[in-house]
C-alpha positions as CSV (number, residue, x, y, z in Angstrom):
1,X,-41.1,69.4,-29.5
2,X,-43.9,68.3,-31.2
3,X,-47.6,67.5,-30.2
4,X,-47.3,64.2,-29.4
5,X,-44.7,64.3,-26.8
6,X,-45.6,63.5,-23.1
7,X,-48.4,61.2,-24.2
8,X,-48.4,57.1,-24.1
9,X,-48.4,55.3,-26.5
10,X,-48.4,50.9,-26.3
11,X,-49.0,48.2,-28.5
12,X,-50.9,45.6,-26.5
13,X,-51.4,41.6,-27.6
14,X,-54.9,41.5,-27.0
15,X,-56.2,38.1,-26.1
16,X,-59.3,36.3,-27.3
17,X,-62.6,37.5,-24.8
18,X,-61.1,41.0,-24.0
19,X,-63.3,43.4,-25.3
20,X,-61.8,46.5,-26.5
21,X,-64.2,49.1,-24.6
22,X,-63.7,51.6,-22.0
23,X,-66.8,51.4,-20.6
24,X,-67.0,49.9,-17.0
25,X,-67.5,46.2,-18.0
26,X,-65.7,42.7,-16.5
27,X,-63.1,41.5,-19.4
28,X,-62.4,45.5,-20.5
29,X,-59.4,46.0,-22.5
30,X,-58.3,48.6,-19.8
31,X,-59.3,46.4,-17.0
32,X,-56.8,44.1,-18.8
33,X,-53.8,45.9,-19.3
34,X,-53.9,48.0,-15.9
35,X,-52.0,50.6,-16.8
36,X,-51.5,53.7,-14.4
37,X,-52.7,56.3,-16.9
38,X,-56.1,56.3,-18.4
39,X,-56.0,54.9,-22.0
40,X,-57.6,54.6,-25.2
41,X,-58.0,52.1,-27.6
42,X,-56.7,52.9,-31.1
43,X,-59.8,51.2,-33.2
44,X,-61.1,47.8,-31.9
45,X,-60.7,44.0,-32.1
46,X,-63.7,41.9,-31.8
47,X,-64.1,39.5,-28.8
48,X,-62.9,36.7,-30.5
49,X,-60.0,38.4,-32.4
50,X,-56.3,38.9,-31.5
51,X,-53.2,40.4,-31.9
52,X,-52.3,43.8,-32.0
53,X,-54.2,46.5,-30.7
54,X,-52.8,50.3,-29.7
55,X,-53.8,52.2,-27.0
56,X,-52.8,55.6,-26.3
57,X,-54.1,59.0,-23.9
58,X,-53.8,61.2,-27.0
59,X,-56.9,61.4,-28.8
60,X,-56.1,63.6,-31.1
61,X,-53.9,60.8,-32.7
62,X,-56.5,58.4,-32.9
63,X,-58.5,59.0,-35.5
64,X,-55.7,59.7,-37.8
65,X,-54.9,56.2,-37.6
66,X,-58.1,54.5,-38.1
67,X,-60.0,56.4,-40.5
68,X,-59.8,54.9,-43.8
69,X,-59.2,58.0,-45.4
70,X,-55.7,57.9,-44.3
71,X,-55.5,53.9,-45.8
72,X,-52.9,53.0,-42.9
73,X,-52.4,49.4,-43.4
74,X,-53.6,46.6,-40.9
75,X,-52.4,42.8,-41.3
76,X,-53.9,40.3,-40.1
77,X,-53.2,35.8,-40.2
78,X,-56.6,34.4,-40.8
79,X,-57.4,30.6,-40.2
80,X,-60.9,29.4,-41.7
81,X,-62.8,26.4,-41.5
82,X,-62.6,24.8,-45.3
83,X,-59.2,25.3,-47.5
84,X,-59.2,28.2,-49.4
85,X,-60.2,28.4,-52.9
86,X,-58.6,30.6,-55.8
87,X,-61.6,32.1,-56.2
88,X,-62.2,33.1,-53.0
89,X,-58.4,34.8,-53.2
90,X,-59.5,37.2,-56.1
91,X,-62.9,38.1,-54.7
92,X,-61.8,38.8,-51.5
93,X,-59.0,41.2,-53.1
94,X,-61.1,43.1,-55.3
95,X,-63.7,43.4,-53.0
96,X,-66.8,42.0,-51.3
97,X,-70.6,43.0,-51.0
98,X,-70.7,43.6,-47.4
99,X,-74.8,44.4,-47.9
100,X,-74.3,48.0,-46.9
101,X,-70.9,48.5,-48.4
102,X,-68.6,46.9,-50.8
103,X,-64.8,46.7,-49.1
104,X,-61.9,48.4,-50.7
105,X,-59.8,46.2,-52.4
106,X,-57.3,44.5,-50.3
107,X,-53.7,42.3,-50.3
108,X,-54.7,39.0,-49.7
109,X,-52.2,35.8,-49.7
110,X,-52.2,32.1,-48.8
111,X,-49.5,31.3,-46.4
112,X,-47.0,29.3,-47.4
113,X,-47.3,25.3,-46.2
114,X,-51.0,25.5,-45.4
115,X,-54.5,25.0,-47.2
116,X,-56.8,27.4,-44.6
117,X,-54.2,30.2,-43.8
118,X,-53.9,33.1,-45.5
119,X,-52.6,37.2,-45.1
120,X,-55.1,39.9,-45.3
121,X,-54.2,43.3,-45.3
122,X,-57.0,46.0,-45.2
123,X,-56.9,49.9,-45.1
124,X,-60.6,50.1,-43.9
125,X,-62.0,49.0,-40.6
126,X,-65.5,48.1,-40.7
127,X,-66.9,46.0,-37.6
128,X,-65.9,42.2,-38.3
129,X,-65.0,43.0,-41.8
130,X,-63.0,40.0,-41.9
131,X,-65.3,37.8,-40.7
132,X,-68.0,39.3,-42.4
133,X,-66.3,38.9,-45.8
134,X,-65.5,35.5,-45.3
135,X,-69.2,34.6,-44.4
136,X,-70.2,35.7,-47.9
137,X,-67.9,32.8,-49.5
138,X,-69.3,30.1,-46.8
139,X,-66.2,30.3,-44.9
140,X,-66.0,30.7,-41.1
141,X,-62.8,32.0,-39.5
142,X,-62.0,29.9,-36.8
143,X,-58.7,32.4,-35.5
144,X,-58.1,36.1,-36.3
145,X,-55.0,37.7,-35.1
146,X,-53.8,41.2,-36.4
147,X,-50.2,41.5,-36.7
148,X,-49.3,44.8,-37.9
149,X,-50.7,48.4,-37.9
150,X,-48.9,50.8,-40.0
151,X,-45.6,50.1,-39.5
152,X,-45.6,48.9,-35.9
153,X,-45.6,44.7,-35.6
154,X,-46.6,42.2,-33.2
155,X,-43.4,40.4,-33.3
156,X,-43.0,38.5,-30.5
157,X,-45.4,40.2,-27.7
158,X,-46.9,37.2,-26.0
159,X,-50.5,37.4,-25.4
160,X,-51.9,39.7,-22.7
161,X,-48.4,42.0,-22.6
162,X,-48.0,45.4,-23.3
163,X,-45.1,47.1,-24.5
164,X,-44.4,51.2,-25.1
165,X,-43.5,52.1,-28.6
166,X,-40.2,52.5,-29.3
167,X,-38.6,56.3,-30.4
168,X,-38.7,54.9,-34.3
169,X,-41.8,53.7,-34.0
170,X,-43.6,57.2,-32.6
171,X,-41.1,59.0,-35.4
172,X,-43.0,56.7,-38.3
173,X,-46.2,57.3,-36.8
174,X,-46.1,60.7,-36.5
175,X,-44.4,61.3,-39.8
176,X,-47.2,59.0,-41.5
177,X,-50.2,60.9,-39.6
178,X,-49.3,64.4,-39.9
């Protein structure tokens, strides 16, 4: 038995205007989900982001997830305002002045069949890093949605459900924060 057993772990679709807090607030990401045990969020979505969030009641875990040090991937499908320049691709993916940081280099790819779409995939968090990057190149993102943490995707969740994490995915998350 390891330490993880007999704690909760879900992958939640958050929706746009839930705010992922725990503190006592209308449009709470607990408040949302309703779940009978007392959760935590694994990192945080802005307001007006969505996707995939995780949310668990062992903190131990939690940091070993987020902190950058451990460069566990995040993917998210960005939609901007103006199509996307090549430029924009390569500066975004070496990195961007941020002001009080420069972001680590990233994976970043137009999706396929559109002209304002495009993959990110980050191993650092910093609040609205996304959108903060974008805002250096005059771009505004119009509709962030994370898709993948680690290993563990979306897939089809619809918005607003919660699902627990299957045994392969807790085996993989374990084995990649230990």
């Amino acid at each position: 038995m390891n330490q993880f057993d007999n704690h909760t772990y879900i992958a939640y679709n958050k929706p746009k205007g839930v705010i992922c807090t725990t503190e006592q607030i209308p449009g709470n990401i607990i408040e949302s989900i309703a779940h009978e045990k007392t959760l935590l969020p694994v990192g945080r979505l802005d307001k007006d982001s969505e996707g995939l969030i995780l949310l668990t009641d062992n903190a131990a875990i939690i940091n070993r997830i987020i902190h950058p040090d451990f460069k566990h991937e995040k993917e998210y499908i960005v939609t901007l305002n103006l199509p996307l320049r090549n430029e924009f691709i390569k500066q975004m993916a070496t990195g961007v002045d941020l002001g009080e940081a420069v972001t680590k280099p990233c994976k970043i790819k137009p999706e396929a069949g559109t002209r304002r779409v495009f993959r990110i995939i980050l191993t650092q968090g910093l609040n609205r890093q996304i959108r903060r990057m974008c805002a250096v190149f005059n771009y505004q993102v119009i509709k962030l949605q994370r898709v993948r943490i680690m290993h563990i995707k979306l897939g089809k969740l619809k918005e607003g459900e919660w699902r627990e994490l299957t045994n392969e995915e807790l085996e993989l998350l374990f084995a990649g924060c230990l």
